[in-house]
C-alpha positions in Angstrom: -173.0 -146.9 26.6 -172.1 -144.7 29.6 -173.6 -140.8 28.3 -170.7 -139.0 29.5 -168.4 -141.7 27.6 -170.5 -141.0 24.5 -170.0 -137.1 24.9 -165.9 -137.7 24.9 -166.3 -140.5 21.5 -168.7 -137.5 19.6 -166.4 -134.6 20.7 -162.5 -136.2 20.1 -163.7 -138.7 17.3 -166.7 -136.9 16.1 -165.0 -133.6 15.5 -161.8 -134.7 13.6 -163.8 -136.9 11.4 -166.2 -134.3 10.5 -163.7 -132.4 9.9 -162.0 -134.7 7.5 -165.3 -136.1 5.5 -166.1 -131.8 5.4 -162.6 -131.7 3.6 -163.0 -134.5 1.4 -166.3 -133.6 0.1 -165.1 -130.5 -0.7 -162.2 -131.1 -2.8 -164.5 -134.0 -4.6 -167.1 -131.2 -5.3 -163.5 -129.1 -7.5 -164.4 -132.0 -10.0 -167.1 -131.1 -12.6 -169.5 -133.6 -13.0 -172.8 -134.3 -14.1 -175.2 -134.2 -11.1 -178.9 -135.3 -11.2 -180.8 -134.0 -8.7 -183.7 -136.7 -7.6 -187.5 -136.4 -7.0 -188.1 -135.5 -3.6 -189.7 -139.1 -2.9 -188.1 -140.7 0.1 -187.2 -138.5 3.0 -185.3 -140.2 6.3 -185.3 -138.4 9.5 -182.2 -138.9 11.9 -183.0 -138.8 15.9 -180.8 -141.1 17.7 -181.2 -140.8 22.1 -184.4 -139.1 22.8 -187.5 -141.2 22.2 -189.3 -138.0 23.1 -188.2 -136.1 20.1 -190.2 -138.9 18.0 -193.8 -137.8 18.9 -192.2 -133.8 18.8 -191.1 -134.9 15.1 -194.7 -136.0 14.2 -196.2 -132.9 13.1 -193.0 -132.2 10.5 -193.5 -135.9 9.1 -197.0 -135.4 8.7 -196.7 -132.4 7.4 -194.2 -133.4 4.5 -196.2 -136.9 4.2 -199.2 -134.5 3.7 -197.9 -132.1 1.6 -195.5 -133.6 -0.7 -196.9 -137.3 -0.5 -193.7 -138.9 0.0 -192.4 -142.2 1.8 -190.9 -141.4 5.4 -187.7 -143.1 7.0 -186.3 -143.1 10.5 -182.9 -143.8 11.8 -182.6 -144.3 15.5 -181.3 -146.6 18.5 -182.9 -149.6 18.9 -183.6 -149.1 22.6 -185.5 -145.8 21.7 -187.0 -147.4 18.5 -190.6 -148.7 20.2 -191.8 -144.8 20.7 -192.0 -144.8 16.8 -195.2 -147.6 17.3 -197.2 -145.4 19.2 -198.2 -143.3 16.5 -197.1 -145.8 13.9 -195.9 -143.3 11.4 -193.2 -145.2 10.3 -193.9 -148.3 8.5 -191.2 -150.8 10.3 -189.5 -151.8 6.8 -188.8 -147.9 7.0 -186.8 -148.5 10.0 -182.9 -148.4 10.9 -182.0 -149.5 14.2 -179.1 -148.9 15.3 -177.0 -150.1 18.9 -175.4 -147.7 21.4 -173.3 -150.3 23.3 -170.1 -148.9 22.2 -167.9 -147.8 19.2 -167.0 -150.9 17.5 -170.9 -151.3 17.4 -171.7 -147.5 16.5 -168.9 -148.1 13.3 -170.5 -151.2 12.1 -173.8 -149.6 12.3 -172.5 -146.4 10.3 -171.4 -149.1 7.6 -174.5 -150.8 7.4 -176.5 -147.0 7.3 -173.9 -146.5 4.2 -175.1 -149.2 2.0 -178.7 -148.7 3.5 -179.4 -145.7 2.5 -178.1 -146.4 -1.0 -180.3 -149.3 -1.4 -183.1 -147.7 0.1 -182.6 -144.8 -2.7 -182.9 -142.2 -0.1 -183.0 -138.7 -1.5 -183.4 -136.6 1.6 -182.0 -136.7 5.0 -183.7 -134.5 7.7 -181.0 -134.6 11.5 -183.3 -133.5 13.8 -180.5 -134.1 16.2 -178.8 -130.4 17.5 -175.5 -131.3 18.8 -174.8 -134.7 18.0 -171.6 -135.2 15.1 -172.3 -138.4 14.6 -175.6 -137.7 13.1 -174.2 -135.6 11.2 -171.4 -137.8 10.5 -174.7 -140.2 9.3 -175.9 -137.5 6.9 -172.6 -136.5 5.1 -172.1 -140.3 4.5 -176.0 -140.6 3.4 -175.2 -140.2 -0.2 -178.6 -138.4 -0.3 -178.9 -135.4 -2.7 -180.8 -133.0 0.1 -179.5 -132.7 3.4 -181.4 -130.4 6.3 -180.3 -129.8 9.5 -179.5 -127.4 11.8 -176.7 -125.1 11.3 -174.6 -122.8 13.6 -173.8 -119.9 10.8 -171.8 -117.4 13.0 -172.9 -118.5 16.1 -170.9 -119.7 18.9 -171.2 -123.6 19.5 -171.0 -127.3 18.1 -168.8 -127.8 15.4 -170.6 -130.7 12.6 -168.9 -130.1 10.1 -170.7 -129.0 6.5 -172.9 -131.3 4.7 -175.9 -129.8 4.7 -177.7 -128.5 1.7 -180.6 -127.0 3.2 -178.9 -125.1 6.8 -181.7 -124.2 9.1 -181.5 -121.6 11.7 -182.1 -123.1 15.3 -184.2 -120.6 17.2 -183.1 -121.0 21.0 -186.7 -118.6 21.4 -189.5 -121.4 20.0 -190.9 -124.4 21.0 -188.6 -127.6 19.8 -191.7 -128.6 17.6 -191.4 -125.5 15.2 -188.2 -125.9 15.0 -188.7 -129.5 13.5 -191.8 -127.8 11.1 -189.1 -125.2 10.2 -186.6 -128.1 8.8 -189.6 -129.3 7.1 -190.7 -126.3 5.5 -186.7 -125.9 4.0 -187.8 -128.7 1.4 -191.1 -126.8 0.9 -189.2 -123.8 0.3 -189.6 -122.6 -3.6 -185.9 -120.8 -3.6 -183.2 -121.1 -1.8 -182.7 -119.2 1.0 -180.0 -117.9 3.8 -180.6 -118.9 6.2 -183.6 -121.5 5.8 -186.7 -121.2 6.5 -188.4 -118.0 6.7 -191.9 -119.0 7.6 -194.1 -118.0 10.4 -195.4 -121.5 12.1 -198.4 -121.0 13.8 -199.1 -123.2 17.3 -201.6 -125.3 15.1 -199.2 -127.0 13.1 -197.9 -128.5 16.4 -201.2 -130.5 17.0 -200.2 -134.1 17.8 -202.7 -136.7 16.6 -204.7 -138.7 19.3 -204.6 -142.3 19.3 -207.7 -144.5 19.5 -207.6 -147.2 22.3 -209.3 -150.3 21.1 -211.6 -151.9 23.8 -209.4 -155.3 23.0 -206.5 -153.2 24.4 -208.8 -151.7 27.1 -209.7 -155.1 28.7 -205.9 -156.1 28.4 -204.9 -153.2 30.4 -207.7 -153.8 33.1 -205.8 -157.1 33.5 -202.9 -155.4 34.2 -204.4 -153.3 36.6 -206.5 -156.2 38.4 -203.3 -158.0 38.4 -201.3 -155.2 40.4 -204.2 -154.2 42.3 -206.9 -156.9 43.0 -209.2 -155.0 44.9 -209.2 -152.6 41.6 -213.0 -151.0 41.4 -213.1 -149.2 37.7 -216.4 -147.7 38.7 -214.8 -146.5 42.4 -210.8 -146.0 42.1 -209.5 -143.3 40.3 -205.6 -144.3 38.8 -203.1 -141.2 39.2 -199.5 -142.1 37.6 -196.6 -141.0 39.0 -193.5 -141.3 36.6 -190.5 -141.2 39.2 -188.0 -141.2 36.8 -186.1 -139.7 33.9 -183.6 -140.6 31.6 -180.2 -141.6 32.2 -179.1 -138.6 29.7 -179.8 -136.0 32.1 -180.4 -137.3 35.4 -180.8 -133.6 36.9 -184.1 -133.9 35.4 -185.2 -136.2 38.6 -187.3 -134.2 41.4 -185.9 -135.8 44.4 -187.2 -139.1 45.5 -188.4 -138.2 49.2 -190.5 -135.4 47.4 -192.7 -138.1 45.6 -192.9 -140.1 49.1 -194.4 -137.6 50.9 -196.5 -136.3 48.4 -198.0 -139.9 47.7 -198.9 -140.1 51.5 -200.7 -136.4 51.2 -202.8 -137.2 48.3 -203.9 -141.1 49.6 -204.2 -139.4 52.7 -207.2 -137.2 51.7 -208.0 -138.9 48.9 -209.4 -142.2 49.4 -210.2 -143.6 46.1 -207.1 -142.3 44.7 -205.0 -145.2 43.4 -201.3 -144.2 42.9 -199.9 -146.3 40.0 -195.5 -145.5 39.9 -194.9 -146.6 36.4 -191.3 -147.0 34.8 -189.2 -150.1 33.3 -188.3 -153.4 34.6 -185.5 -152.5 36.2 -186.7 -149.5 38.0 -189.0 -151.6 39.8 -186.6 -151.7 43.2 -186.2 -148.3 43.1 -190.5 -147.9 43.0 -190.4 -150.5 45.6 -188.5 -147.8 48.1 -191.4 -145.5 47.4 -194.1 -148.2 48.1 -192.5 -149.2 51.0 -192.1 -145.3 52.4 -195.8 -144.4 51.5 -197.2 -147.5 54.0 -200.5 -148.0 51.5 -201.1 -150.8 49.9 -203.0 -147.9 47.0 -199.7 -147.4 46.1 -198.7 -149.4 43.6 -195.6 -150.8 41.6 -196.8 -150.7 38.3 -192.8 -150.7 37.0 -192.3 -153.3 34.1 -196.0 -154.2 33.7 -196.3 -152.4 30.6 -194.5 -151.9 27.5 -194.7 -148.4 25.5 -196.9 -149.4 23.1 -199.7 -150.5 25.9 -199.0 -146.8 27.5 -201.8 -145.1 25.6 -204.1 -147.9 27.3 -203.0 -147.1 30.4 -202.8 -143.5 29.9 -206.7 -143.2 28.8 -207.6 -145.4 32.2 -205.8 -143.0 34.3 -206.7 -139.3 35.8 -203.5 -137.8 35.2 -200.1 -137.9 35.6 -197.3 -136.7 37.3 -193.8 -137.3 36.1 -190.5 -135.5 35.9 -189.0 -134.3 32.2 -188.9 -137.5 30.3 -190.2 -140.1 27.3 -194.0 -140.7 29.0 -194.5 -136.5 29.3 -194.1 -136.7 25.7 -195.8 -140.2 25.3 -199.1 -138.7 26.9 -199.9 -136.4 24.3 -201.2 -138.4 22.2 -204.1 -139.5 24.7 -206.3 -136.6 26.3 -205.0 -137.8 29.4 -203.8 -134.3 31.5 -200.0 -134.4 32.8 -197.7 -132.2 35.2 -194.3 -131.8 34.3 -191.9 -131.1 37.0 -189.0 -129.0 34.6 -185.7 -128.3 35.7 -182.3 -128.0 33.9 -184.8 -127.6 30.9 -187.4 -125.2 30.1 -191.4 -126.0 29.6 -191.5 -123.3 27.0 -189.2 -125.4 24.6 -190.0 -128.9 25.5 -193.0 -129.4 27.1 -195.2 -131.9 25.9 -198.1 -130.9 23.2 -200.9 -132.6 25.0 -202.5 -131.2 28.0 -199.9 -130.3 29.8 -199.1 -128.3 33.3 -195.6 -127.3 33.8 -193.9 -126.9 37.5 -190.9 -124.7 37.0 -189.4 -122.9 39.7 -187.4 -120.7 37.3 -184.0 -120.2 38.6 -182.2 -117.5 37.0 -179.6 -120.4 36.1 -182.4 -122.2 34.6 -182.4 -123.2 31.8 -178.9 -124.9 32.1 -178.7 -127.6 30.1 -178.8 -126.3 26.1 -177.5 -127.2 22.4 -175.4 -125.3 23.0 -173.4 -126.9 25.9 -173.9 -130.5 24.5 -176.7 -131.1 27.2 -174.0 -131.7 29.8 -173.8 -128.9 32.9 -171.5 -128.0 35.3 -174.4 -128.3 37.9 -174.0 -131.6 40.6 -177.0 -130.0 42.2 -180.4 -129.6 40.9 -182.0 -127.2 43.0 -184.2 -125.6 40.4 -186.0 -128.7 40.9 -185.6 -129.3 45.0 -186.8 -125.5 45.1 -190.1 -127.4 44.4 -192.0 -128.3 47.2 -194.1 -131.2 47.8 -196.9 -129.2 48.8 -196.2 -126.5 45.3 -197.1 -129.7 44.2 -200.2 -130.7 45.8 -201.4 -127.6 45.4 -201.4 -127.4 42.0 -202.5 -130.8 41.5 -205.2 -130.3 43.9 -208.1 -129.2 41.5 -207.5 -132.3 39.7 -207.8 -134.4 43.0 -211.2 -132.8 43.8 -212.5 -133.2 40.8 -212.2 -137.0 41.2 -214.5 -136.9 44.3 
């Protein structure tokens, strides 16, 4: 579904029907009635479009899993539902998958979440989502007896309407990880509090765990490589990734193209056992082919569609490092000890960058950060120059220490 057509079906459907359900719950809740409040046993987390926010979720999951030894859930669209394998916290009968190619879709989905969660016997819903309604939308309808989320109180922004039981204060000031701990921490809470939760979250709680390559998957990957790259030496070539792309959802996010061109030729150049791998989807494979074709070396190579995300970590622990824009595979990488540089724009390193080992490129615009919760993600900005401000040789430069270090 288009993103801006999905902004106008969440703001002009979204808001009247949160609206609405907010009003009906309400007058239901005039009735008295005997209410049982379950065991906090089963616990569903809500993050539709960012696959991202699924490995910046996992220290809240396993925090709650840890803590409170309870069975974990995930709602989420089915395109974005493979980043949940990487770290396999999610056992896949715990899954709801849902489609995004339109609203007759997005209603029958909503339905089938409706009965779902009832048979499921969820108790909890966590939205980790900030400005979506319909998650919100999701949770009212959840029928679970805990709801946490983030709430505006008198703050200017989104309206979702008021189903929450446990409202967290969003700080705009932390790191998009705490935040996530903080929703946790609500159900950890032993009162109630106004606004939830007032903890201190120290940077360790954001450790991400590190997965463990098998050498099965090693040897499948080398494959790949051999396959892409015949003349592929592991104990001479060196494998530097260069993500090109970014999602559809903000494509500001994308350092121009001609950028990556001519800092591919600079680093081959001088580096001659430098392999550069452009990895992506299938169907960004033409696109990679443009920057192939511009860099004239045949060690730049079209790695596109070879992969899926589940064989990333493979590839990631066979590679130096990478180089991407602000997208899925910055986050994907943390959970290797592979190093990446994030080129950030619209979006600021200090509240999404990756948990790994991460380097952020930032020119820091005074318009910058411009893309927020508060503003629905969507800017008035047609041109990203917070992120053409970045030169190719910024670049180089700051990967340079990296390059040597592969002589």
């Amino acid at each position: 579904m288009n993103i801006d057509f999905m902004r106008w079906v969440d703001y002009y459907v979204g808001l009247p029907l949160c609206f609405a359900l907010t009003c009906i719950k309400k007058i239901y809740s005039l009735f008295p009635r005997r209410v049982r409040t379950r065991p906090l046993r089963k616990i569903l987390f809500i993050e539709l479009s960012e696959m991202g926010s699924t490995i910046l979720a996992d220290p809240a999951m396993q925090k709650l899993k840890r803590t409170l030894n309870v069975n974990l859930y995930f709602a989420i669209f089915r395109s974005n539902s493979p980043s949940l394998d990487l770290l396999d916290t999610i056992p896949r009968e715990n899954l709801f998958s849902m489609q995004d190619s339109g609203i007759l879709s997005l209603a029958a989905d909503a339905i089938r979440f409706f009965f779902w969660t009832r048979k499921n016997h969820i108790d909890t819903v966590i939205d980790l989502e900030l400005f979506s309604r319909f998650t919100a939308l999701l949770t009212g309808i959840s029928g679970a007896d805990r709801t946490v989320g983030f709430h505006a109180f008198h703050h200017e922004g989104l309206y979702r309407g008021d189903f929450l039981t446990h409202k967290v204060a969003y700080n705009p000031h932390q790191h998009i990880a705490k935040n996530f701990i903080a929703l946790a921490n609500s159900l950890l809470s032993i009162k109630a509090e106004n606004p939830y939760s007032k903890t201190v979250i120290p940077d360790e709680e954001m450790a991400i765990r590190k997965v463990v390559v098998s050498d099965q998957s090693r040897q499948l990957m080398l494959q790949k490589i051999s396959t892409a790259f015949p003349a592929f030496d592991a104990g001479h070539h060196k494998i530097v990734l260069f993500n090109t792309n970014a999602s559809d959802l903000i494509p500001l996010r994308r350092w121009p193209q001609n950028n990556f061109i001519e800092l591919a030729r600079m680093v081959l150049d001088r580096y001659p056992r430098v392999l550069i791998f452009l990895t992506g989807d299938s169907p960004e494979r033409e696109e990679k082919e443009f920057i192939i074709q511009a860099a004239k070396s045949d060690r730049c190579v079209n790695f596109a569609g070879r992969t899926t995300i589940t064989e990333l970590p493979s590839l990631y622990t066979m590679s130096a490092f990478m180089l991407t824009n602000d997208s899925g595979p910055a986050q994907f990488a943390a959970i290797t000890t592979m190093p990446v540089f994030v080129l950030f724009g619209p979006e600021t390193p200090n509240l999404y960058g990756p948990l790994g080992t991460m380097t952020p490129i930032y020119a820091g615009l005074a318009c910058s950060p411009c893309v927020t919760a508060a503003n629905h993600r969507k800017t008035v900005c047609n041109d990203n120059v917070c992120l053409k401000a970045v030169t190719p040789e910024q670049v180089f430069e700051t990967i340079k220490s990296s390059l040597d270090a592969l002589r």
